[in-house]
Biopython code that builds the backbone (N, CA, C, O; Angstrom):
import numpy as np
from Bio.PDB.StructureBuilder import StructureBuilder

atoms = [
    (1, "UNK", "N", (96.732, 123.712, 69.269)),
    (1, "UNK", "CA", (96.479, 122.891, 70.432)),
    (1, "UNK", "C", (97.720, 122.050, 70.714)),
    (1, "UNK", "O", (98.055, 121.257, 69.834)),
    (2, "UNK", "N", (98.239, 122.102, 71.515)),
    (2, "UNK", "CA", (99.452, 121.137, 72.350)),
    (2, "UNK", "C", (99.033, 119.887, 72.203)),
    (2, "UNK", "O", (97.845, 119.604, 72.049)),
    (3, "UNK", "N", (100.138, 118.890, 72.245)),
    (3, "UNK", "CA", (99.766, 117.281, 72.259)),
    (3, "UNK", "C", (99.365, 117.059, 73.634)),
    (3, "UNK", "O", (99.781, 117.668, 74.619)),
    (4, "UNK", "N", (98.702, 116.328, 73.604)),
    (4, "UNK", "CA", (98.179, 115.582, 74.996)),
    (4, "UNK", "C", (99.069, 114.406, 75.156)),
    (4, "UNK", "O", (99.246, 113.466, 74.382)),
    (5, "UNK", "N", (99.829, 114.759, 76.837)),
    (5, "UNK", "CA", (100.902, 114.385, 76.875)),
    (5, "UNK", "C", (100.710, 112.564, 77.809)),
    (5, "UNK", "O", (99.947, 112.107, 78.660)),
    (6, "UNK", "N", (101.890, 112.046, 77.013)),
    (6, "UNK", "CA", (101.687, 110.886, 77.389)),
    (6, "UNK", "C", (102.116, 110.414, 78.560)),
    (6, "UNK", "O", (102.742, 111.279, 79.173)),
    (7, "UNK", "N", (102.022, 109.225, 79.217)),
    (7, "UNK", "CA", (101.976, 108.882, 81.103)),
    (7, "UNK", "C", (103.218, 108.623, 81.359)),
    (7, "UNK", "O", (103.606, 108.535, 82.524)),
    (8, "UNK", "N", (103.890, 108.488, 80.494)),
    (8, "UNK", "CA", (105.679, 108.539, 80.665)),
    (8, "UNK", "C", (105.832, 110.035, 80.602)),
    (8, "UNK", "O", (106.957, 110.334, 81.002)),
    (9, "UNK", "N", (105.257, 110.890, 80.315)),
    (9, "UNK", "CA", (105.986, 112.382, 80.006)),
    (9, "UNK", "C", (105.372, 113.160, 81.357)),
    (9, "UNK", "O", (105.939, 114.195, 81.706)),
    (10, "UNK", "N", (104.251, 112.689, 82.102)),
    (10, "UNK", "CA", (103.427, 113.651, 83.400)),
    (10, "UNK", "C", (104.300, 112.933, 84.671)),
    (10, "UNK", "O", (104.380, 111.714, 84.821)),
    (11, "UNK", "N", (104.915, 113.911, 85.524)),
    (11, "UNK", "CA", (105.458, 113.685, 86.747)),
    (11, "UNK", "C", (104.120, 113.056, 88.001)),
    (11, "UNK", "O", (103.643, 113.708, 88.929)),
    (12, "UNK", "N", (103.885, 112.030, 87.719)),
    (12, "UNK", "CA", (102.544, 111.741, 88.862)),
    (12, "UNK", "C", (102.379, 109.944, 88.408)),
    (12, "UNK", "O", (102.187, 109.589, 87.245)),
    (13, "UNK", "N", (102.470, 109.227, 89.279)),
    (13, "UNK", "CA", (102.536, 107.750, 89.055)),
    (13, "UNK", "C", (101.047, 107.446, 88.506)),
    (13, "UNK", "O", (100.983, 106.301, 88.060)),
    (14, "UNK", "N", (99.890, 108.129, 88.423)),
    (14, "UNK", "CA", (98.982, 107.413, 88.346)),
    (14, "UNK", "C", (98.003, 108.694, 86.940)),
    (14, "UNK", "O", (97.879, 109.886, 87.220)),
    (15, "UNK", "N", (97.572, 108.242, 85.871)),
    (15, "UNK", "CA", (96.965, 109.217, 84.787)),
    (15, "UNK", "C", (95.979, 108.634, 84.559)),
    (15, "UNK", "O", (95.897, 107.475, 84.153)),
    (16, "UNK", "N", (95.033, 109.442, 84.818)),
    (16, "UNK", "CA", (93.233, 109.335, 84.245)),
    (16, "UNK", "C", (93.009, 109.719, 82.852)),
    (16, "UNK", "O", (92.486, 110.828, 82.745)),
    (17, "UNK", "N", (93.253, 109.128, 81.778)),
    (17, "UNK", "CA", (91.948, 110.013, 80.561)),
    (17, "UNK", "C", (90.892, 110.167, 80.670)),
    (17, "UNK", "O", (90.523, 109.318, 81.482)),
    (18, "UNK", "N", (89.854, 110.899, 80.279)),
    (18, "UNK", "CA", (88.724, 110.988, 80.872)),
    (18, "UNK", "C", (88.059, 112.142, 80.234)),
    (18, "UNK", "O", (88.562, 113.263, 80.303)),
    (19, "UNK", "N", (86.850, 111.896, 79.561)),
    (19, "UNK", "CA", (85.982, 112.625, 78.609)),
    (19, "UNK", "C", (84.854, 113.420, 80.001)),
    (19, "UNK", "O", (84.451, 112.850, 81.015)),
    (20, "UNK", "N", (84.619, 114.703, 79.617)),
    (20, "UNK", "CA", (83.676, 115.072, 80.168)),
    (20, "UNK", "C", (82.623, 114.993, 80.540)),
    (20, "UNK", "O", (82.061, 115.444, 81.538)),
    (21, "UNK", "N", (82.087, 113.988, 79.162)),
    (21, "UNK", "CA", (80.407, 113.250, 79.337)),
    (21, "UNK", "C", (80.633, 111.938, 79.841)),
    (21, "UNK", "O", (79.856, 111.171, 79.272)),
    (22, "UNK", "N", (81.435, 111.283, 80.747)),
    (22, "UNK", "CA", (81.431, 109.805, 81.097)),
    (22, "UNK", "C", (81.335, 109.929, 82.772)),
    (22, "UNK", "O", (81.899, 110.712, 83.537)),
    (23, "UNK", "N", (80.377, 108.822, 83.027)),
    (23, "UNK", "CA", (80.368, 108.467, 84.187)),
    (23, "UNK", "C", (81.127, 107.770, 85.034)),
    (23, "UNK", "O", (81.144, 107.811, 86.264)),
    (24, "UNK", "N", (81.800, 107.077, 84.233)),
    (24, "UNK", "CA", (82.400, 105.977, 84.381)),
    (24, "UNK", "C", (84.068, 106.786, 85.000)),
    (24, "UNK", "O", (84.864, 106.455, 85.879)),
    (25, "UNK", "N", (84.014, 108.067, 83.917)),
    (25, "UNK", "CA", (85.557, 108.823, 84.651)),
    (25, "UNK", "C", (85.319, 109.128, 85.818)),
    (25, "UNK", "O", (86.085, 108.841, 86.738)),
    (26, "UNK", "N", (84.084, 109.836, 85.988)),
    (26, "UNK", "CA", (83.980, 110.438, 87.155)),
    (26, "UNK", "C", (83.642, 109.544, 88.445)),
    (26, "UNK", "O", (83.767, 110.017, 89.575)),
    (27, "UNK", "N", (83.189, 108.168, 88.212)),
    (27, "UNK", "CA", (83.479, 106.967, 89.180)),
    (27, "UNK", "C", (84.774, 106.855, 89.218)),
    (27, "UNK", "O", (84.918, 106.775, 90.438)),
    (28, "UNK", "N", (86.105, 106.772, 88.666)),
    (28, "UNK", "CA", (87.089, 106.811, 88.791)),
    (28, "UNK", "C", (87.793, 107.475, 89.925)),
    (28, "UNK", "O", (88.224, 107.128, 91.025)),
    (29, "UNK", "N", (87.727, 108.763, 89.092)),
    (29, "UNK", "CA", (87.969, 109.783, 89.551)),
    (29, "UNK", "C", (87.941, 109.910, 91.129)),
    (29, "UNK", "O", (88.855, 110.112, 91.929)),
    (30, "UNK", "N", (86.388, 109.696, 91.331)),
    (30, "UNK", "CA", (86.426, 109.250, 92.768)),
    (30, "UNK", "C", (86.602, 108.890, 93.552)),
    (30, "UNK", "O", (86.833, 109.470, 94.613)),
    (31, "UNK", "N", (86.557, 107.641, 93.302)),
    (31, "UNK", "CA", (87.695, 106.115, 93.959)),
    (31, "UNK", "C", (89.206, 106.684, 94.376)),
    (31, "UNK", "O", (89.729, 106.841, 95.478)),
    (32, "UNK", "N", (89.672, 106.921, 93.044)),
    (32, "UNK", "CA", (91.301, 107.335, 93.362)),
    (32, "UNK", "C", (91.376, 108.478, 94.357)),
    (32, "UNK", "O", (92.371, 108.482, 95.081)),
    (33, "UNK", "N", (90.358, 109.589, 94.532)),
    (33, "UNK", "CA", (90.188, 110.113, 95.158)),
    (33, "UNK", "C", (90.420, 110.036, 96.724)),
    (33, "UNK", "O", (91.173, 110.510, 97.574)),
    (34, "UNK", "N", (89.021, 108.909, 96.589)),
    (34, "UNK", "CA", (88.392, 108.741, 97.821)),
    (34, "UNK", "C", (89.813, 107.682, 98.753)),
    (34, "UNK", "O", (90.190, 107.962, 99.891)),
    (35, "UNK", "N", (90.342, 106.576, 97.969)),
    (35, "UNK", "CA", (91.695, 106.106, 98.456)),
    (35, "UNK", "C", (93.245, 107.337, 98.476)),
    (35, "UNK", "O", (94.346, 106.793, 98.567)),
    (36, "UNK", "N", (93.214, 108.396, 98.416)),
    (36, "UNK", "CA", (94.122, 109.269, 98.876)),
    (36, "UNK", "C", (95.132, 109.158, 97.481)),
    (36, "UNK", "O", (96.314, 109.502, 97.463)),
    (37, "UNK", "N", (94.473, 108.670, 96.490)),
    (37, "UNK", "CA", (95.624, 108.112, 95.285)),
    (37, "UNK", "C", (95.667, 109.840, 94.722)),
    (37, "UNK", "O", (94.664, 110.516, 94.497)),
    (38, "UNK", "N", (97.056, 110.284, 94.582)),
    (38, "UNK", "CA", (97.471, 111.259, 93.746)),
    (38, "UNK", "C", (97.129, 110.870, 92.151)),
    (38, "UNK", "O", (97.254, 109.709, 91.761)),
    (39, "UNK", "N", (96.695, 111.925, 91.288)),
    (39, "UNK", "CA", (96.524, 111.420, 90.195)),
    (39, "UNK", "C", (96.387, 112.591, 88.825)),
    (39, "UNK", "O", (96.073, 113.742, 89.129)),
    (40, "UNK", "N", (96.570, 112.338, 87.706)),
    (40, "UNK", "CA", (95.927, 113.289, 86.766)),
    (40, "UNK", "C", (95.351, 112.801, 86.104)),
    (40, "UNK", "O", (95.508, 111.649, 85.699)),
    (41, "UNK", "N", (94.244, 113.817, 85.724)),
    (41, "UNK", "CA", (93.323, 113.599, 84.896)),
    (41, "UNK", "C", (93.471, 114.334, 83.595)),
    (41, "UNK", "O", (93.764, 115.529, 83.632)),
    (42, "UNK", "N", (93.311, 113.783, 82.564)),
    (42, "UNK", "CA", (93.719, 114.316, 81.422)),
    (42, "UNK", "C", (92.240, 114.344, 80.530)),
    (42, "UNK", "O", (91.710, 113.307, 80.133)),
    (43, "UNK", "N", (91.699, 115.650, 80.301)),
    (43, "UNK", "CA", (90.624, 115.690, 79.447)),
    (43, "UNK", "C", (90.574, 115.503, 78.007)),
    (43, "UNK", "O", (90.654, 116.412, 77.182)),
    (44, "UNK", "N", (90.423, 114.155, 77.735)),
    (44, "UNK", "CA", (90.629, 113.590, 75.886)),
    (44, "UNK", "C", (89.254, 113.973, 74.774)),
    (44, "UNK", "O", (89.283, 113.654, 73.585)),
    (45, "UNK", "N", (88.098, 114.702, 75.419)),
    (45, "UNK", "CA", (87.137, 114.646, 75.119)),
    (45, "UNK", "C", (87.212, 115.189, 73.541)),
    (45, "UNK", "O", (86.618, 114.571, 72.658)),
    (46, "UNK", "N", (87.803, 116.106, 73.324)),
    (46, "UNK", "CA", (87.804, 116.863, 71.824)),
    (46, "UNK", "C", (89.594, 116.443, 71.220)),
    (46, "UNK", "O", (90.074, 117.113, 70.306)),
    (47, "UNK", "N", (90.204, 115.572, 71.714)),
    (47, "UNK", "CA", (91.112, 115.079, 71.051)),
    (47, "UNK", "C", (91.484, 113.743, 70.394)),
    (47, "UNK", "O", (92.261, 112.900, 70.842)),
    (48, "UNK", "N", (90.737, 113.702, 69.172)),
    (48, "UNK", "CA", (90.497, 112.451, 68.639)),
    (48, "UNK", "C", (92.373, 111.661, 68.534)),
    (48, "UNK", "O", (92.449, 110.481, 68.878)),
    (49, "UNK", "N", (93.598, 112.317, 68.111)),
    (49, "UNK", "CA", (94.666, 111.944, 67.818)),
    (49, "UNK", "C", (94.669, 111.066, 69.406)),
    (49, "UNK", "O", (94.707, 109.837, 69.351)),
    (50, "UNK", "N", (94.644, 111.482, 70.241)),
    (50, "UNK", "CA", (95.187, 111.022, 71.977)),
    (50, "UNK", "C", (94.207, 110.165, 71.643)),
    (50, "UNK", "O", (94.676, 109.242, 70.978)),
    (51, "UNK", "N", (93.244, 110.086, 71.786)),
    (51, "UNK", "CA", (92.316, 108.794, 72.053)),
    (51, "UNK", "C", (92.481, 107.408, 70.632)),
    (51, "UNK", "O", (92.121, 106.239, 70.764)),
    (52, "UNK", "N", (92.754, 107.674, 70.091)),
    (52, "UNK", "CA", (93.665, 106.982, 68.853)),
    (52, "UNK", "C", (94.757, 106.087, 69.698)),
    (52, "UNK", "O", (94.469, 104.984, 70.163)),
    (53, "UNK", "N", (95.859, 106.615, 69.816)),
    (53, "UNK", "CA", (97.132, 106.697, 70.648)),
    (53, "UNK", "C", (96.923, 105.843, 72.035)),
    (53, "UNK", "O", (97.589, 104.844, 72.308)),
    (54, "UNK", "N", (95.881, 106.401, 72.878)),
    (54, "UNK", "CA", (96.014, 105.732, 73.772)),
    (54, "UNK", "C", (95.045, 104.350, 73.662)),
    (54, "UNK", "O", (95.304, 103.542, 74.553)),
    (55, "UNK", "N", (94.332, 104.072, 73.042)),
    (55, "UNK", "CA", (93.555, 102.666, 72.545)),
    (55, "UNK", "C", (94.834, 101.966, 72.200)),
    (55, "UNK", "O", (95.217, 100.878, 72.630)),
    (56, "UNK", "N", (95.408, 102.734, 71.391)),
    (56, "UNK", "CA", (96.772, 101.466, 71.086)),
    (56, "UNK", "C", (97.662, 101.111, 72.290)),
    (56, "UNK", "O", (98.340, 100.101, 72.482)),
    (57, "UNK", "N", (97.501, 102.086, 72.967)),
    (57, "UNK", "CA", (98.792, 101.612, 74.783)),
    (57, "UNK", "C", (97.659, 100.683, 75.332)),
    (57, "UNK", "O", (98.005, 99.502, 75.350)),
    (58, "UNK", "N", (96.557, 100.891, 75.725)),
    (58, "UNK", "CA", (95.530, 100.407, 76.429)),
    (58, "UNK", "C", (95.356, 98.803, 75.686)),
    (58, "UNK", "O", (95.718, 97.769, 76.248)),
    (59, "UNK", "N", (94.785, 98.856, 74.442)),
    (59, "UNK", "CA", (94.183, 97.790, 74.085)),
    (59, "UNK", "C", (92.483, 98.169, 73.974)),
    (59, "UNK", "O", (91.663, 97.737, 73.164)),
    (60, "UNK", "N", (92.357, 98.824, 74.735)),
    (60, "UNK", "CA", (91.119, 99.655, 74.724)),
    (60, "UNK", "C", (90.258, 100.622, 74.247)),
    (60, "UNK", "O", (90.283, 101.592, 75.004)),
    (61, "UNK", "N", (89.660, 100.743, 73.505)),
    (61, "UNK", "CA", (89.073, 102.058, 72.874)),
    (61, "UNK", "C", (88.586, 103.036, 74.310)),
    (61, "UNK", "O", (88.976, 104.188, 74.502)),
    (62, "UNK", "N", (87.785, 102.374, 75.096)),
    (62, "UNK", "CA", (87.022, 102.892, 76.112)),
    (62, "UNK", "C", (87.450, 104.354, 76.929)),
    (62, "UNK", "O", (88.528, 104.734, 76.472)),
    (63, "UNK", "N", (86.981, 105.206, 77.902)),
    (63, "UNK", "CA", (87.576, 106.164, 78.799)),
    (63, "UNK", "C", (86.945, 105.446, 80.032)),
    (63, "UNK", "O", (86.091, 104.668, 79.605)),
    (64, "UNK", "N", (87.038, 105.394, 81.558)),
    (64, "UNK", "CA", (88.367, 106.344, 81.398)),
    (64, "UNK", "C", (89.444, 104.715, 81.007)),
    (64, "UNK", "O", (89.135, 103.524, 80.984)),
    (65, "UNK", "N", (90.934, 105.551, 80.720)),
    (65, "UNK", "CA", (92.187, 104.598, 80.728)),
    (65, "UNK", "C", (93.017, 105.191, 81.487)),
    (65, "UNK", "O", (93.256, 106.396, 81.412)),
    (66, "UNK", "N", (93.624, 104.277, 82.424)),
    (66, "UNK", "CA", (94.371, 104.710, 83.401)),
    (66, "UNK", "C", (95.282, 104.344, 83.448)),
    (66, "UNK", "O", (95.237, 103.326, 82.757)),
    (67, "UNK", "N", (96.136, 104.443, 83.786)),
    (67, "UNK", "CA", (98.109, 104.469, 83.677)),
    (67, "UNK", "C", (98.370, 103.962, 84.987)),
    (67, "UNK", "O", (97.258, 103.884, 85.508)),
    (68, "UNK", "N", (99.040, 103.660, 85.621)),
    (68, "UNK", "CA", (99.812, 103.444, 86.838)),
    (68, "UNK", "C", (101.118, 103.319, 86.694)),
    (68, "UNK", "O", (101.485, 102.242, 86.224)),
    (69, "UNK", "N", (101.879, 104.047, 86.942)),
    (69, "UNK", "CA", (103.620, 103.923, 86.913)),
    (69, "UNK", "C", (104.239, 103.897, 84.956)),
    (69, "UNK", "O", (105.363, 103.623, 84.535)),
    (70, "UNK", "N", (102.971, 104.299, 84.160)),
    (70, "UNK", "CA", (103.427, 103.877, 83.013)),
    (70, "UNK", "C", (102.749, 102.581, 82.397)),
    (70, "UNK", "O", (103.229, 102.309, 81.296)),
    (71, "UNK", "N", (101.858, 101.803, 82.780)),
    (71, "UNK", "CA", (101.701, 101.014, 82.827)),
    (71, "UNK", "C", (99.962, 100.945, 82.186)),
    (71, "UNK", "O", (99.329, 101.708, 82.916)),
    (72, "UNK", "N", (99.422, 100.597, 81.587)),
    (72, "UNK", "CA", (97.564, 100.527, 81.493)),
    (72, "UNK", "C", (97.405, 99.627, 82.544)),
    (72, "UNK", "O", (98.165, 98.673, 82.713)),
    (73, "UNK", "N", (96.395, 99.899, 83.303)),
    (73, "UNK", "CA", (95.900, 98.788, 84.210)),
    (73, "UNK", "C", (94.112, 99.309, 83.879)),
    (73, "UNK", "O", (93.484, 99.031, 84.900)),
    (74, "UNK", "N", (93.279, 99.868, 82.942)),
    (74, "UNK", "CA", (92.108, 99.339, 82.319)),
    (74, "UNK", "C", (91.258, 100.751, 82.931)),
    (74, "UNK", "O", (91.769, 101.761, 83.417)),
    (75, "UNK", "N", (90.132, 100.516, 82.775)),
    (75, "UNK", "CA", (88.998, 101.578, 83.159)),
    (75, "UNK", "C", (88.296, 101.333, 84.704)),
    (75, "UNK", "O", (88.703, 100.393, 85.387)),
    (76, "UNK", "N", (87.417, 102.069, 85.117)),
    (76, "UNK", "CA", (87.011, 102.115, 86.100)),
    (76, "UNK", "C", (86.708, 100.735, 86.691)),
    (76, "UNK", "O", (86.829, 100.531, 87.899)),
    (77, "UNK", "N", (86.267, 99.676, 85.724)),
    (77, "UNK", "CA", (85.438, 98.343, 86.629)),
    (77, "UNK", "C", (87.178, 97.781, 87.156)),
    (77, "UNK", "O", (87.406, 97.065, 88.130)),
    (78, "UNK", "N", (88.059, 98.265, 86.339)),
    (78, "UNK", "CA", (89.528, 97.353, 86.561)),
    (78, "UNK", "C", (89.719, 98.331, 87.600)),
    (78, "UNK", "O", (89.329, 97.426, 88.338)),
    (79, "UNK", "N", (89.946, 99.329, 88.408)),
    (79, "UNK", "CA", (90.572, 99.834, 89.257)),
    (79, "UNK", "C", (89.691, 99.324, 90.448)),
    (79, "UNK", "O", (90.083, 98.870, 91.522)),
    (80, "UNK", "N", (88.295, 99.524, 89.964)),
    (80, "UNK", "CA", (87.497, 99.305, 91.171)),
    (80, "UNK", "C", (87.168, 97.602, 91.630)),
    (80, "UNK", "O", (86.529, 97.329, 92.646)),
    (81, "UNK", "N", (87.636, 96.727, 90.844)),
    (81, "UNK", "CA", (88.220, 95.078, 90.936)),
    (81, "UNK", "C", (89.710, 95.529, 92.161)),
    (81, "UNK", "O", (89.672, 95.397, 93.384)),
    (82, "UNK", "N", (90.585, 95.921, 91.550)),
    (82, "UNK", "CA", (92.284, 96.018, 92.273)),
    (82, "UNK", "C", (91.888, 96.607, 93.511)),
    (82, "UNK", "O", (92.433, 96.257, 94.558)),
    (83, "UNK", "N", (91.052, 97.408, 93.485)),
    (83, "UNK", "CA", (90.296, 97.720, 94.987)),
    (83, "UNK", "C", (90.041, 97.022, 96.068)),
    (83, "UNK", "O", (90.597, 96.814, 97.147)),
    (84, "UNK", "N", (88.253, 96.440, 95.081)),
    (84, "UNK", "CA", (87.794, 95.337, 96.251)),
    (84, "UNK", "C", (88.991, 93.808, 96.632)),
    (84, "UNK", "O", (88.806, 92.824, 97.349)),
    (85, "UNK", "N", (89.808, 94.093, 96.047)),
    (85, "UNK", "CA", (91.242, 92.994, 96.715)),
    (85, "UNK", "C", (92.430, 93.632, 96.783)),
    (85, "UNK", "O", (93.528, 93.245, 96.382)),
    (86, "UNK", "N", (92.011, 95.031, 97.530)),
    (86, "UNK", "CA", (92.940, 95.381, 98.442)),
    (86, "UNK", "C", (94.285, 95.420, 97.577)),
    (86, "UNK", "O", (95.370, 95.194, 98.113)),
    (87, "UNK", "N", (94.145, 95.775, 95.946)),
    (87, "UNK", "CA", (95.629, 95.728, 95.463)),
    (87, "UNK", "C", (95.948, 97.055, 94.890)),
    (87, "UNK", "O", (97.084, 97.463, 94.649)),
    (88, "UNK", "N", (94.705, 97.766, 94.670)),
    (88, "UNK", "CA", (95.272, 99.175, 94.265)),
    (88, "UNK", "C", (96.102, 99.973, 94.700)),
    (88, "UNK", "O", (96.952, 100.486, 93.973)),
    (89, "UNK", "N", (95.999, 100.199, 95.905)),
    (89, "UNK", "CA", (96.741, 101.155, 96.624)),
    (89, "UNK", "C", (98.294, 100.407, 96.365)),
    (89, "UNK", "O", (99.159, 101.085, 95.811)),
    (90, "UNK", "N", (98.576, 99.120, 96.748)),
    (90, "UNK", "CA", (99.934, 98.676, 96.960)),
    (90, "UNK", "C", (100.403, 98.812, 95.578)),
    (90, "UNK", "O", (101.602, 99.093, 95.559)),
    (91, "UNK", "N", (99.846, 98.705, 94.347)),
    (91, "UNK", "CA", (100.021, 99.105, 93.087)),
    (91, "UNK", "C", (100.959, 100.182, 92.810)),
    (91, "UNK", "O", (102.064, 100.213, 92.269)),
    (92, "UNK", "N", (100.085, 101.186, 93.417)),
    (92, "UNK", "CA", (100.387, 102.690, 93.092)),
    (92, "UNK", "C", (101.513, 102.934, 94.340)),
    (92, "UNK", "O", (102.100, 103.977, 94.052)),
    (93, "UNK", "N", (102.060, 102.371, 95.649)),
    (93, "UNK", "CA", (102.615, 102.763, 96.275)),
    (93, "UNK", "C", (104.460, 101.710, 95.689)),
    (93, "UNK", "O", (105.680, 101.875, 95.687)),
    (94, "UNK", "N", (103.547, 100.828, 95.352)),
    (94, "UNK", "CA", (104.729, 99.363, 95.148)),
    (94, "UNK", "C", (105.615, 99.808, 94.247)),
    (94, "UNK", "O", (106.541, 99.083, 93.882)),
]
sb = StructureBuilder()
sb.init_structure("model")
sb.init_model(0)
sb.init_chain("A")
sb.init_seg("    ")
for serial, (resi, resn, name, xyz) in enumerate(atoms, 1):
    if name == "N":
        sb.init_residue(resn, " ", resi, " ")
    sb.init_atom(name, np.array(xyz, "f"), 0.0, 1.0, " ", f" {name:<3s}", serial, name[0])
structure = sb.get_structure()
Protein backbone atom coordinates (compact mmCIF):
# COMPACT_ATOMS: atom_id res chain seq x y z
CA UNK A 1 0.00 0.00 0.00
CA UNK A 2 1.48 3.54 -0.92
CA UNK A 3 1.74 6.27 1.81
CA UNK A 4 -1.09 8.48 2.00
CA UNK A 5 0.21 11.52 0.79
CA UNK A 6 0.55 14.55 2.74
CA UNK A 7 -1.20 18.31 1.90
CA UNK A 8 2.16 19.73 1.08
CA UNK A 9 2.82 16.81 -1.42
CA UNK A 10 -1.13 16.99 -3.43
CA UNK A 11 -1.18 19.81 -6.15
CA UNK A 12 -4.80 21.29 -4.95
CA UNK A 13 -4.97 24.15 -2.17
CA UNK A 14 -7.61 22.56 -0.23
CA UNK A 15 -7.40 18.35 1.28
CA UNK A 16 -10.27 16.48 2.84
CA UNK A 17 -9.40 13.26 4.98
CA UNK A 18 -12.28 11.51 5.24
CA UNK A 19 -13.38 7.93 6.37
CA UNK A 20 -16.13 6.28 4.50
CA UNK A 21 -18.48 5.75 7.48
CA UNK A 22 -18.60 9.60 8.57
CA UNK A 23 -21.16 11.98 8.10
CA UNK A 24 -19.57 14.61 9.07
CA UNK A 25 -17.00 14.06 5.72
CA UNK A 26 -19.64 13.85 3.63
CA UNK A 27 -21.19 17.28 5.14
CA UNK A 28 -17.93 18.57 4.19
CA UNK A 29 -17.55 17.33 1.27
CA UNK A 30 -20.57 19.05 0.31
CA UNK A 31 -20.17 22.43 1.43
CA UNK A 32 -16.78 22.65 -0.39
CA UNK A 33 -18.64 21.39 -3.06
CA UNK A 34 -21.59 23.25 -3.00
CA UNK A 35 -19.17 26.75 -2.64
CA UNK A 36 -17.29 25.78 -6.05
CA UNK A 37 -14.13 24.98 -3.63
CA UNK A 38 -11.70 22.60 -5.66
CA UNK A 39 -10.62 19.96 -3.35
CA UNK A 40 -9.27 16.35 -2.47
CA UNK A 41 -10.48 13.97 -0.66
CA UNK A 42 -8.29 11.52 0.72
CA UNK A 43 -9.85 8.15 2.00
CA UNK A 44 -7.98 7.43 5.62
CA UNK A 45 -10.52 4.86 6.55
CA UNK A 46 -8.17 1.59 6.65
CA UNK A 47 -4.99 3.65 7.21
CA UNK A 48 -4.26 3.75 10.76
CA UNK A 49 -0.30 5.24 10.12
CA UNK A 50 -2.08 8.61 8.15
CA UNK A 51 -4.59 9.06 10.75
CA UNK A 52 -1.77 8.89 13.46
CA UNK A 53 0.21 11.55 11.37
CA UNK A 54 -2.41 13.67 10.63
CA UNK A 55 -3.88 14.07 14.46
CA UNK A 56 -0.40 15.28 15.04
CA UNK A 57 -0.65 18.22 12.03
CA UNK A 58 -4.30 18.77 13.10
CA UNK A 59 -4.24 18.62 16.86
CA UNK A 60 -7.15 16.52 16.22
CA UNK A 61 -7.86 12.93 16.30
CA UNK A 62 -11.31 13.52 14.52
CA UNK A 63 -12.22 13.12 10.37
CA UNK A 64 -12.93 14.89 8.43
CA UNK A 65 -9.36 17.19 8.72
CA UNK A 66 -8.93 19.60 6.28
CA UNK A 67 -5.91 21.40 4.96
CA UNK A 68 -6.16 24.70 3.23
CA UNK A 69 -2.97 25.91 1.48
CA UNK A 70 -1.06 23.49 3.88
CA UNK A 71 -2.46 24.67 6.68
CA UNK A 72 -5.27 22.57 9.30
CA UNK A 73 -8.14 24.77 9.55
CA UNK A 74 -10.35 21.75 11.62
CA UNK A 75 -13.40 19.49 10.62
CA UNK A 76 -16.63 20.13 9.20
CA UNK A 77 -18.30 22.44 12.19
CA UNK A 78 -14.81 24.69 11.48
CA UNK A 79 -15.32 25.03 7.73
CA UNK A 80 -18.95 25.35 8.08
CA UNK A 81 -18.27 28.40 11.02
CA UNK A 82 -15.53 30.17 8.10
CA UNK A 83 -18.63 29.87 5.98
CA UNK A 84 -21.45 31.29 7.85
CA UNK A 85 -18.81 34.55 8.05
CA UNK A 86 -18.26 34.62 4.69
CA UNK A 87 -14.39 33.62 5.24
CA UNK A 88 -14.01 30.38 3.57
CA UNK A 89 -13.99 31.03 0.22
CA UNK A 90 -11.50 34.20 0.68
CA UNK A 91 -9.36 31.58 2.62
CA UNK A 92 -9.00 29.25 -0.11
CA UNK A 93 -8.80 32.02 -2.84
CA UNK A 94 -6.46 34.50 -0.46
Amino acid sequence: MAATPRPEDIDCDVVAYVTSYCGFCRAAERLLYERGIEFVAIDVTYDRPARVWIAELSGQATVPQIFIKGQPVGGYSDIARLDARGELTALVNG
